[in-house]
C-alpha positions in Angstrom: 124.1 125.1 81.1 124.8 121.7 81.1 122.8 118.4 82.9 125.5 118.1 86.3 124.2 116.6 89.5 125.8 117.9 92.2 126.3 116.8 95.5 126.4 119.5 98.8 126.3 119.6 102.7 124.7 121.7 104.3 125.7 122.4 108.0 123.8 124.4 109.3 122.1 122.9 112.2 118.4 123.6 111.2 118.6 120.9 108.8 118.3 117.8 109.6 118.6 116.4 106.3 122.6 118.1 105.1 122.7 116.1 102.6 121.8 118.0 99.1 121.4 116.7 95.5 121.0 119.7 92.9 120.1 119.6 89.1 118.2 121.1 86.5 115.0 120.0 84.8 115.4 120.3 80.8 115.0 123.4 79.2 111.2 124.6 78.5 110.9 126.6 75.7 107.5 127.6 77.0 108.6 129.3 79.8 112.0 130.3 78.6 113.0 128.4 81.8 114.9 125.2 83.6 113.4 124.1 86.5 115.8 123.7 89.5 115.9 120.2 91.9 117.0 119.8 94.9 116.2 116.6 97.8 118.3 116.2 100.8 119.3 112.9 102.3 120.8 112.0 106.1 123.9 110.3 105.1 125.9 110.9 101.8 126.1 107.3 101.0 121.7 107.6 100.4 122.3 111.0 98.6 125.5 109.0 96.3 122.2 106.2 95.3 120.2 108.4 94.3 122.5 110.2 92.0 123.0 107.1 90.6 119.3 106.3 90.2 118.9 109.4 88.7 121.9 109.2 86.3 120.7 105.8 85.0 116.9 107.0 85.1 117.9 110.1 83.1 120.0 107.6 80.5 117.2 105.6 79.8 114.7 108.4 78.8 113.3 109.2 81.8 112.7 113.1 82.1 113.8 114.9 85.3 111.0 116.3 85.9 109.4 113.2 86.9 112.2 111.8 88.4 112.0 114.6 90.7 107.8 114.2 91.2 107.1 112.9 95.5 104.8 110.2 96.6 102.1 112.8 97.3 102.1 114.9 94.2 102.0 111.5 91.7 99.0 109.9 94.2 97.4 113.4 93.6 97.4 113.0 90.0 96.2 109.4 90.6 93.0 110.2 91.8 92.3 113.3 89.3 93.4 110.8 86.4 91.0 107.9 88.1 87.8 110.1 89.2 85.8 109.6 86.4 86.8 106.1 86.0 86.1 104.2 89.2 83.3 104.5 91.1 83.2 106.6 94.3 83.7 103.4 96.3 86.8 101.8 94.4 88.1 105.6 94.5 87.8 105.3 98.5 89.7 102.7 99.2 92.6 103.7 96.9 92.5 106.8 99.2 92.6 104.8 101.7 96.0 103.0 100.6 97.1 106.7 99.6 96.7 107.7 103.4 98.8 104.3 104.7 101.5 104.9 102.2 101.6 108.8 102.9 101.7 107.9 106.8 104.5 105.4 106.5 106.9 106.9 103.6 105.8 111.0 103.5 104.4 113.3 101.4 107.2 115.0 100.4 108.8 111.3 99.6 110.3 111.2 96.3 108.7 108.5 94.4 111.4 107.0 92.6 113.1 106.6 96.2 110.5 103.6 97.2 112.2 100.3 96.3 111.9 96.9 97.2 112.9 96.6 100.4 110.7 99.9 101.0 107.6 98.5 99.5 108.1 95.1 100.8 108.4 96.6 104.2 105.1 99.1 104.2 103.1 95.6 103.4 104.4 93.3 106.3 104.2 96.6 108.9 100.9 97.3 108.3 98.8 96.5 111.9 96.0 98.5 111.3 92.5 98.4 109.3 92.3 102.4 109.1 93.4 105.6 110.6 90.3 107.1 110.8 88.5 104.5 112.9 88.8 104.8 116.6 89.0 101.0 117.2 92.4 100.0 115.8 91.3 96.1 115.0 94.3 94.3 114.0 94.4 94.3 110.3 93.1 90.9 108.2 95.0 89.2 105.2 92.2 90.1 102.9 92.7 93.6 104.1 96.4 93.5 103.2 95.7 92.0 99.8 93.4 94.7 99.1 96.3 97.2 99.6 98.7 95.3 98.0 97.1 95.1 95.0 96.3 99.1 95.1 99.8 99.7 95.3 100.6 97.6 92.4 98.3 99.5 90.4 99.6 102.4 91.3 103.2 101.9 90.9 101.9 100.3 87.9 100.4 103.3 86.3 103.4 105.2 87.3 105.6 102.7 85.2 103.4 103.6 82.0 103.3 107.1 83.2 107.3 107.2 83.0 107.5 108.5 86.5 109.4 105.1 87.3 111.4 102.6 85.5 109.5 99.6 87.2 107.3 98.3 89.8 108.6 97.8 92.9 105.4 95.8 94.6 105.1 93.4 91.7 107.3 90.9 93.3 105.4 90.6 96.4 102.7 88.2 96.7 99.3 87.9 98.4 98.9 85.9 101.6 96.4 83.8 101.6 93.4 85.2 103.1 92.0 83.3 106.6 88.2 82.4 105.3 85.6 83.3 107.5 82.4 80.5 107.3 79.5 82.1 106.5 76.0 80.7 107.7 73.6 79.3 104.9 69.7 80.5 105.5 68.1 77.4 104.8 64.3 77.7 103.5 62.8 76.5 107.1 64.8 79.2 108.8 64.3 82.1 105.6 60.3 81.0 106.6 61.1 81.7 110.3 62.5 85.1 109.9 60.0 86.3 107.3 57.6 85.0 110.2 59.6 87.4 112.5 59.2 90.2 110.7 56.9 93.2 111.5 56.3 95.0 108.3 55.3 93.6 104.9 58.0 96.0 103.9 60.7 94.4 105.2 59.0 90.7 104.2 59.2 91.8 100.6 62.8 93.4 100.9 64.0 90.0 102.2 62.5 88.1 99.9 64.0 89.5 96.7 67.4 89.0 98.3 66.5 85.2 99.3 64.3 84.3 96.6 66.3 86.0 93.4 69.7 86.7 94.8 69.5 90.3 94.7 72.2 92.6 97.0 70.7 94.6 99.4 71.7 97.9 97.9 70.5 96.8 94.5 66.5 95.8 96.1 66.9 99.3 98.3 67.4 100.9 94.6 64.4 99.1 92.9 61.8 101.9 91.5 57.4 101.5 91.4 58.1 102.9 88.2 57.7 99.5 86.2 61.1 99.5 85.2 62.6 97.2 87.4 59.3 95.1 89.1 57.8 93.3 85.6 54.5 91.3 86.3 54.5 89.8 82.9 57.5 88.1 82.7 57.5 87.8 86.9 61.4 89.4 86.4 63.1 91.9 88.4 65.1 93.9 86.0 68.7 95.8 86.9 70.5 98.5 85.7 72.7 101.5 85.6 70.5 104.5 86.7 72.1 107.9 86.0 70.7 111.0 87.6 67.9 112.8 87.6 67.1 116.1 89.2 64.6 114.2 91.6 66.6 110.7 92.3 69.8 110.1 92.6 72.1 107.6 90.8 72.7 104.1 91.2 75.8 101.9 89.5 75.3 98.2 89.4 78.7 96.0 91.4 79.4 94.8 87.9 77.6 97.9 85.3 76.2 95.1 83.5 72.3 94.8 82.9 70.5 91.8 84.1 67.2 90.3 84.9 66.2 87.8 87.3 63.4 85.8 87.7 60.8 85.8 90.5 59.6 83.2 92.3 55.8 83.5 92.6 55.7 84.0 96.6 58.0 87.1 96.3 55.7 88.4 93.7 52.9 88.2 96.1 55.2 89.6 99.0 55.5 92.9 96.5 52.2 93.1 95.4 50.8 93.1 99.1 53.3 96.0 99.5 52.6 97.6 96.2 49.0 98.1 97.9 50.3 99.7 100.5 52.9 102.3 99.4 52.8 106.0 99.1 52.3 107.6 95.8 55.1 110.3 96.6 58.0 107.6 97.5 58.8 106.3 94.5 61.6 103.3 96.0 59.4 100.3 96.7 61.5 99.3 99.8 62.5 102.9 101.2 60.4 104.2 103.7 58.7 107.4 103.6 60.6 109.0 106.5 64.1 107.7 105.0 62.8 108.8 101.4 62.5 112.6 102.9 66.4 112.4 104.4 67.9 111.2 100.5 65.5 113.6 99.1 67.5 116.5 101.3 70.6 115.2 100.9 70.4 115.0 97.1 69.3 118.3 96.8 71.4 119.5 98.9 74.1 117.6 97.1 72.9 119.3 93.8 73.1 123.0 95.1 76.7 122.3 96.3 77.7 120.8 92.7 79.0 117.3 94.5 76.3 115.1 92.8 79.8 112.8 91.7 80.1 112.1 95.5 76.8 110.4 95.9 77.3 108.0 98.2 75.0 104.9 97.3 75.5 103.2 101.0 74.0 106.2 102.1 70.3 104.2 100.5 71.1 101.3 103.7 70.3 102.6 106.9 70.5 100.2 110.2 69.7 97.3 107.8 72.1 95.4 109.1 70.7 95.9 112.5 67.3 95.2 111.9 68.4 92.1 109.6 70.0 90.8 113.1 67.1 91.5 115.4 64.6 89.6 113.3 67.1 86.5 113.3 66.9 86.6 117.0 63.8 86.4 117.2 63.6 84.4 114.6 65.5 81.8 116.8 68.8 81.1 114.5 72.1 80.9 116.6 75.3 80.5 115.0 78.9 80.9 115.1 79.6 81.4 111.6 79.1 84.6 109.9 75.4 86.0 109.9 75.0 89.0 107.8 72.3 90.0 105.1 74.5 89.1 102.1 74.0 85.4 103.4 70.4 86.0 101.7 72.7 86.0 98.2 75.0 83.7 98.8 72.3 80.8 100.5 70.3 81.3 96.9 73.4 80.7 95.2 74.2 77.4 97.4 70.6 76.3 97.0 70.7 77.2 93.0 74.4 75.3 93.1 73.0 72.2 94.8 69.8 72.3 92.8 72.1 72.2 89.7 70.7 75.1 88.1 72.2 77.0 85.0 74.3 79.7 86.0 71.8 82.5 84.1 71.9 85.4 86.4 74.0 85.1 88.8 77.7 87.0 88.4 80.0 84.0 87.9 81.8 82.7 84.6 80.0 78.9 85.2 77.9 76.8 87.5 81.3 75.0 88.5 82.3 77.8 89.8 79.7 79.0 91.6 79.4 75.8 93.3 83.4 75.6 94.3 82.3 79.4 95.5 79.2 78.9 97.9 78.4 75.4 97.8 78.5 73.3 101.1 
């Protein structure tokens, strides 16, 4: 049986699509088989391309089974490839791009049938941040980006894969993103909303974030265990935890180890708390009632064998809200950007301007931390 691409129509007027290209996959001595392919096209002069695609695809090595693999099959095998490689986050918003490009180009799309035009087209139409959220905000340029470079990656992978000859976004470039102005806490107004505060709880949880830089899902993860919290040294130490039959994991942004010193006012902030926690609760910022609701989730979690789903944002719980409240009654109005990473970046501006060595925070050098957050 030999290789011939053949070109049919089909009249019938179910299909809307009469069009057909028809070959054979190469013979598998496995299954004692070929595998027969056939896509349909509107117009002949679209089903003439792609039989030349696919004759100079197949000339150049490239098998026709994978010529023949569709947008939604290769994504599939993406993700399964990817799963244990990213982290549940990273793996969410590629799944997120997968659901644009699905929605724009089909499923059933093959892949090799995306080209330039195509590709340059699905970035410049996109007018929406997600499907899935009821308020369809007009998307941002960062937001693009973000999906741009997804798709490069994953075109990219399907270049080394040998599903396609080359990358059809990598000629597209980034916009350049519209930079929102964030507000920097100064100390006077960091004193004013630790004074607004009602719980030595939430004092202390502030103040690692202010006073050593710390993200708020890495001080919700610290442990009264003694391996993070070291009196010694005053140090608060991160890292990777993995699970445990009791706790649930926690990744670091980077999955690099490192320690940070304490300045001593936080260390009396968490000592004052470390008097008053529970002995079962074993998160030094969690509370007891929120403690309970991770504990059932994780078990539950476990029994259902989706431990590798764990969502770690699932820690944060109306922390942004209560962050908010206490800076209005803390007095601070602004029109810049006000949210509880500010804690982060105003100790990087104040380490920047106090020209500091860049020790632990995640940047290659002090110059560039200053170009990042200083004012």
């Amino acid at each position: 049986m030999t290789n011939e691409i053949v070109i049919s129509k089909d009249d019938r007027d179910i299909r809307k699509k009469p069009w057909l290209v028809r070959w054979y996959s190469d013979y598998d001595p496995v299954q004692d088989t070929r595998k027969r392919h056939c896509r349909s096209f509107s117009t002949r002069k679209l089903a003439e391309r792609f039989v030349d695609e696919l004759k100079y695809d197949l000339a150049n090595g490239l098998s026709q089974d994978k010529k023949a693999i569709t947008l939604g099959e290769f994504c599939q095998k993406f993700l399964d490839a990817k799963s244990n490689k990213y982290s549940l986050g990273t793996l969410r918003h590629y799944q997120y791009t997968i659901d644009r490009l699905n929605a724009y180009f089909s499923a059933n799309t093959p892949l090799a049938q995306i080209d330039e035009e195509y590709a340059e087209q699905f970035i410049n139409n996109m007018d929406y941040v997600r499907e899935d959220l009821k308020t369809k905000r007009t998307i941002s340029n960062s937001a693009r980006n973000v999906t741009l470079r997804n798709c490069k990656t994953l075109f990219q992978t399907a270049v080394r894969w040998k599903y396609l000859q080359f990358n059809v976004f990598e000629g597209i470039s980034q916009v350049d993103p519209k930079k929102q102005e964030w507000h920097h806490i100064t100390p006077q107004e960091f004193e004013q909303i630790l004074s607004s505060c009602t719980t030595i709880s939430k004092r202390a949880f502030y103040a690692v974030q202010y006073g050593c830089g710390l993200r708020a899902g890495e001080a919700m993860n610290l442990l009264w265990n003694g391996s993070n919290i070291d009196y010694k040294t005053n140090k608060i130490h991160l890292f990777n935890r993995p699970p445990s039959p009791e706790i649930p994991p926690y990744n670091l942004k980077t999955y690099k180890p490192r320690s940070v010193p304490m300045p001593d006012w936080a260390v009396d902030l968490v000592k004052e708390l470390q008097q008053q926690s529970t002995p079962g609760n074993p998160f030094i910022f969690l509370s007891d009632k929120r403690w309970a609701t991770i504990q059932r989730r994780w078990k539950r979690m476990q029994a259902t064998g989706k431990e590798e789903k764990w969502d770690p944002n699932l820690m944060l719980s109306n922390t942004l809200t209560e962050f908010k409240k206490c800076c209005r009654r803390a007095g601070i109005k602004t029109h810049l950007r006000l949210c509880q990473h500010c804690f982060r970046k105003s100790w990087a501006t104040n380490l920047a301007g106090a020209a500091k060595e860049r020790t632990y925070y995640e940047h290659s050098c002090i110059k560039n931390l200053d170009f990042t957050y200083g004012h």
